[in-house]
C-alpha positions, -999 to +999 in steps of 0.1 A: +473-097+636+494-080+609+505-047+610+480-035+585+454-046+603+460-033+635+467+001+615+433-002+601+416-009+632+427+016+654+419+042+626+382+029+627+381+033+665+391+072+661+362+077+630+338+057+649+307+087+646+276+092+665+251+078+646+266+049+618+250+037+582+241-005+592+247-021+561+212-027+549+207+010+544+242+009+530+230-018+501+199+004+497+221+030+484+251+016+467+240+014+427+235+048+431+267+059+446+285+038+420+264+049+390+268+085+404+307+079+411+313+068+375+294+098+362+318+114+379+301+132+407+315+136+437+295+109+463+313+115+494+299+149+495+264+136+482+269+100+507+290+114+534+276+084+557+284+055+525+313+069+523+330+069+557+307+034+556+331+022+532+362+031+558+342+012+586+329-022+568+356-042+550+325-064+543+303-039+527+341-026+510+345-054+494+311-052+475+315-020+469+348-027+449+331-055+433+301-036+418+324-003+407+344-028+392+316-048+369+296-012+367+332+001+349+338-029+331+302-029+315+302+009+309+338+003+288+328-027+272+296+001+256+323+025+244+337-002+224 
């Protein structure tokens, strides 16, 4: 296990909260919370459970980045 890893890990055990998002109602929400976070809102305060989601779920991360990432590209590719 690296040392990133192990760093990252033992900061999910101290965030762990009572009640988590599972990651189907995570996928529920996601277009939104990009569309909204590329508008420029702030969506941890609007998705405070997506957000800390995120911190939990390198899985449901890694989609995340994926989708802001296409949703930006698309939106700059417009302004063009």
């Amino acid at each position: 296990m690296t040392l990133e890893k192990f760093k990252w890990l033992v900061r999910s055990i101290f965030i762990v909260q009572e009640e988590e998002m599972l990651c189907s109602e995570f996928f529920e929400i996601l277009p939104q919370y990009v569309d909204l976070q590329i508008a420029g809102k702030e969506v941890d305060k609007l998705f405070p459970k997506l957000g800390h989601h995120l911190h939990q779920c390198p899985e449901c991360n890694e989609v995340y980045q994926a989708l802001l990432k296409a949703v930006q590209s698309e939106k700059d590719r417009g302004k063009q």
